[in-house]
N, C-alpha and C positions, 0 to 999 in steps of 0.2 A: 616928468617922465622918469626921472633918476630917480625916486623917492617909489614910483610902482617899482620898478626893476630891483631895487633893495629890498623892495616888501618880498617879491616872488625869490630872491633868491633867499630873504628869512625861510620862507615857507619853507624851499628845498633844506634846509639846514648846512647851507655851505659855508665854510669857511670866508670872508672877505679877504683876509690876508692871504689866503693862499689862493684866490681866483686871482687877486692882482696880480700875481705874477704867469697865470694862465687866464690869459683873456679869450682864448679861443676856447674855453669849457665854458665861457657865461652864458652864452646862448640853452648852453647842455642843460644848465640848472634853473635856466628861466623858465623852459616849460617842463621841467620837474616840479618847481615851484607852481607851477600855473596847476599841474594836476592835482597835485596837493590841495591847495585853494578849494578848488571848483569840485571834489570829494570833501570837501569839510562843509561846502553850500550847502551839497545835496544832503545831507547827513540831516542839517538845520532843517531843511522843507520836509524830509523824510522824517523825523520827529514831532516836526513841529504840526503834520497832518495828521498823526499817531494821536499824540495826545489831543487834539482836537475832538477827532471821535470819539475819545472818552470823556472827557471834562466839560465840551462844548465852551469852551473860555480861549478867545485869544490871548488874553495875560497868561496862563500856562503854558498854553501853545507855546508864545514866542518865546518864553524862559526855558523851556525846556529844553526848546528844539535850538536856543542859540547854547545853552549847557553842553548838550549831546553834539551840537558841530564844532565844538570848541575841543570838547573831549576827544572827537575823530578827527581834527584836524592834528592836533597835541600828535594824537598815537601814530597816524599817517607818515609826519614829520617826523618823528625818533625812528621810525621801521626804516624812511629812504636815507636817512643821515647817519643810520647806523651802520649801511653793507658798505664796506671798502673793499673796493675790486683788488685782488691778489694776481690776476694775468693766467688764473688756473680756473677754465669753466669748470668744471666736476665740482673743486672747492666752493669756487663764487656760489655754483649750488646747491651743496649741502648746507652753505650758511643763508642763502635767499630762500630756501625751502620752507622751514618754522615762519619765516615773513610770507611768504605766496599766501600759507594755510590761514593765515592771520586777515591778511585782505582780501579773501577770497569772503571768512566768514563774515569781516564788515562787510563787502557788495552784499551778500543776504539778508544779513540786518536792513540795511538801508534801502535797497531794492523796493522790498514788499511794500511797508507802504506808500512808496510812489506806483507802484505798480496796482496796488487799491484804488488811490487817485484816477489814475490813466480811464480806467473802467470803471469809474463810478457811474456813470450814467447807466450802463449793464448790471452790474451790484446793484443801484437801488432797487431797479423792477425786479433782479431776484429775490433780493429782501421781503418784498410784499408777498412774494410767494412761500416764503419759506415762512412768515408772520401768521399766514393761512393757514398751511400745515399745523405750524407748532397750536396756532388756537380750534381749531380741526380735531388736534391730539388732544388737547385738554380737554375739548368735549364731552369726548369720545371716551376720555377715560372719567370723568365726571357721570355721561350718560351709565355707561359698564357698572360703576358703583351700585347708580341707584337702580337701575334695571335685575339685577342679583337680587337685592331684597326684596322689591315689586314683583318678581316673579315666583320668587318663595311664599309670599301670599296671596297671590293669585291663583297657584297649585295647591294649597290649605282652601282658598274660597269656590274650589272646582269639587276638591275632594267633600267637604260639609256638602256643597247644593248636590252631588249627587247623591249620597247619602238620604237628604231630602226628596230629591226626586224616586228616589228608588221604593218610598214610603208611599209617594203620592201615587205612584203607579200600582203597585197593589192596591191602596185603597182604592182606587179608579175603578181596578177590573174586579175585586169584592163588588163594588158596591152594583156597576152597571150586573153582573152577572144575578144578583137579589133583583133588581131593576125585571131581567128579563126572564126572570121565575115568575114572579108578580104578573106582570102581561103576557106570558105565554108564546115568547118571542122565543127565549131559548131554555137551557134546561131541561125540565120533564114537558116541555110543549103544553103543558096545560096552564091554561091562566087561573090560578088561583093563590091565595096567601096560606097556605099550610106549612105543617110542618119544614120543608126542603126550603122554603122561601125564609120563615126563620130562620133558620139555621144560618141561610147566608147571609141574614142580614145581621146576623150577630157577628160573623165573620167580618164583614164590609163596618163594623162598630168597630170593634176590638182594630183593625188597621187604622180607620180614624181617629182611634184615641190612642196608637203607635204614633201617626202620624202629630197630632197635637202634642204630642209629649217632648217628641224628636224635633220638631219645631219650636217648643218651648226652650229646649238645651242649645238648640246648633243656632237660631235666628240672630240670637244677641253674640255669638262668636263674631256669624257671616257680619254682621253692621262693625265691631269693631275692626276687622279686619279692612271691611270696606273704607273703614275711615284712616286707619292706616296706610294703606294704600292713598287716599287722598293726598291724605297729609308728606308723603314721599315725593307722591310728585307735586305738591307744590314746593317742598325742600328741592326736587331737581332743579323747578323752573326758579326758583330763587339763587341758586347754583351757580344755575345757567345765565346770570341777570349778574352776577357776581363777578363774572370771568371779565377781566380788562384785558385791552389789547394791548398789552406795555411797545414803548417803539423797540423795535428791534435791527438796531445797526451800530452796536458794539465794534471792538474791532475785531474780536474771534468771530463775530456771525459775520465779516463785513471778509474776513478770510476764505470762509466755509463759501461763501457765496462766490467767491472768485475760482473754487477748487470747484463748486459744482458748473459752473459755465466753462470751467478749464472741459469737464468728461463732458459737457454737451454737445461743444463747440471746439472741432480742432483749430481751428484757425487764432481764436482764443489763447488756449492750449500754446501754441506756437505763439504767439505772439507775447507770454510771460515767461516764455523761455528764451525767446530775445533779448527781453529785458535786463533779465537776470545776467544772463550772459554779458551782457552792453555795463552793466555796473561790474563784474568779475573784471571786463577787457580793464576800463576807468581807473579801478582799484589798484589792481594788478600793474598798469603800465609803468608806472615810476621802479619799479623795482624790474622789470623787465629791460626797461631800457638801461640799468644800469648792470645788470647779468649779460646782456648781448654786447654790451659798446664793446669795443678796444679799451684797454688800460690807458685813459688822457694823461695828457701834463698835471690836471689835476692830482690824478690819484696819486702819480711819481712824488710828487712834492710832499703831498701829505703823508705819504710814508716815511717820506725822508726825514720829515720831522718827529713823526713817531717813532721811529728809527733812531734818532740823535735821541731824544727823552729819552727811550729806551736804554741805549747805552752808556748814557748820562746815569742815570738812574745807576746802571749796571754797577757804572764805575763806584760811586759813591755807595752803594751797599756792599762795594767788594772791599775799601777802604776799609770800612767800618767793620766787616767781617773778619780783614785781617790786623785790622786796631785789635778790636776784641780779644781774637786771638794768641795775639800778642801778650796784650796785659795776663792773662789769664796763666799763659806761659810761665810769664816773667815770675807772678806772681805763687805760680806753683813751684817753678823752681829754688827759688828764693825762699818761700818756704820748708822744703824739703831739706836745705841745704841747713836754716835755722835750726830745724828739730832737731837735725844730725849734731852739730854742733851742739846745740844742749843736753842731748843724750850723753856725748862723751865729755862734757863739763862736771855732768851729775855722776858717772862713771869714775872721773876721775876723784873725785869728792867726798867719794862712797870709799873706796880705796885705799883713802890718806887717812879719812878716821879711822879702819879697818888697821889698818899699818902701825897709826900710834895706838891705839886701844892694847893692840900686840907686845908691844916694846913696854909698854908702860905695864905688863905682868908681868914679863922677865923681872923688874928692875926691882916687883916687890920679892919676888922668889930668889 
């Protein structure tokens, strides 16, 4: 039992030495420690579900996801064992602030894919719908392609056959109207072959060998076109025969699918904003409970001690700064005083030779 209570109060990052002398704060930092912990768990399943969905490998899964609770556990533990309560809420938080923003952003991290988990049974059957869709789309736009150019020569093979038709139908009424000159059906009403009756049956020739002509040019167009056209759509249906259904529950499709059941479904909707919230409360509490408390015997002590360093520290760098000082003085003045002195050494020096150089031209004059 002594050996968990040690671990929980590592977690919190507390002092031992300075709890010993406040025993009524180990309760405080046990479950600080506990919250710490139990946010580095969820971190590990909330990774460890992450990369699952991507890799399908429990060997990465579990390395990753004990990496990354290791990682939020680490950063957790330096955020709650860094704030030292000052006995000034505004102060305590303006320095817990940059920490809230900090745990706030891990609960979002770590949230979502437990919150993917939670609703996976809802996720998958949206997946199958959305697998539809996206192979739907691809159709669709597969079909769009080939349908564009099958309709561009289907309108070439409308335009030639009417062209054709448009031959055959003169020839038609040429030829029926020689037809009913000949039998006296229509025309000049009389039935015989004369002149009027040639004429139109030269007429009703000359359209048929339009027409044979214009058949001979436009037939072999219409058959390769036709055969283009074939050959299109067997490339669609080969296309279309092509298209796999790759699995689709990535962990951005496995996202999107929990954002579209979020607008389907308020209840949904609410109930990932619970969650979120419930990992923000999680996250956030250790550094809460240490913004709200009273200043414990803990914090007093630990001041105190940073306090003494401090002034320890103070003292021995003010030593040193008036050591330094000192020498520096010393050694300025002492030299000032040297140059002086050699100046009027060299002064006087200068002087003496000056003085006999002098005497010594008197004495030859």
């Amino acid at each position: 039992m002594q050996k968990v209570k040690d671990f929980f109060l590592f977690c919190a990052g507390a002092d031992r030495s300075v709890l010993e002398e406040c025993p009524t704060d180990i309760n405080k930092y046990l479950g600080i420690g506990g919250t710490v912990l139990f946010t580095g768990l969820l971190a590990f399943f909330s990774a460890g579900y992450a990369i699952y969905t991507v890799f399908d490998s429990w060997f990465f899964s579990v390395l990753f996801g004990l990496i990354w609770g290791l990682m939020i556990f680490n950063l957790d533990r330096y955020i709650v064992s860094s704030m030292k309560s000052q006995g000034k809420f505004w102060r305590d938080f303006i320095i817990a602030f940059p920490r809230l923003l900090m745990a706030v952003l891990l609960a979002l991290v770590i949230s979502k894919p437990l919150e993917l988990k939670i609703f996976e049974k809802e996720i998958n059957a949206e997946l199958i719908t959305m697998e539809q869709e996206v192979y739907q789309r691809q159709e669709s736009q597969v079909q769009l392609r080939f349908d564009t150019l099958i309709k561009a020569q289907q309108a070439q093979l409308v335009e030639l056959q009417a062209e054709i038709d448009k031959k055959q139908t003169l020839r038609n009424n040429l030829s029926m109207m020689a037809i009913q000159e000949a039998d006296g059906t229509g025309g000049s009403g009389q039935k015989n072959l004369g002149p009027i009756y040639r004429a139109k049956k030269l007429d009703a020739d000359k359209a048929q060998a339009e027409l044979d002509a214009t058949e001979a040019r436009l037939l072999p167009i219409i058959a390769e076109k036709q055969a283009n056209i074939q050959e299109m759509e067997t490339q669609l249906q080969t296309a279309m025969a092509q298209l796999e259904r790759q699995p689709y529950g990535g962990m951005a499709a496995r996202m999107d699918a929990l954002h579209r059941l979020g607008e389907q479904s308020q209840a949904i909707w609410l109930a990932t904003i619970f969650i979120t919230l419930l990992f923000i409360a999680i996250e956030t509490a250790p550094i809460f409970v240490k913004l709200i408390s009273y200043r414990s015997p803990y914090d007093y002590v630990l001041h105190e001690r940073e306090f003494a360093y401090k002034m320890a520290n103070h003292e021995r760098t003010t030593l040193m700064k008036n050591a330094t000082m000192n020498t520096v003085q010393y050694d300025t003045e002492v030299g000032v005083h040297k140059n002086n002195a050699e100046i009027e050494a060299e002064k006087a020096r200068i002087d003496y030779e000056k003085q006999g150089k002098l005497a010594q031209w008197k004495w030859q004059f």
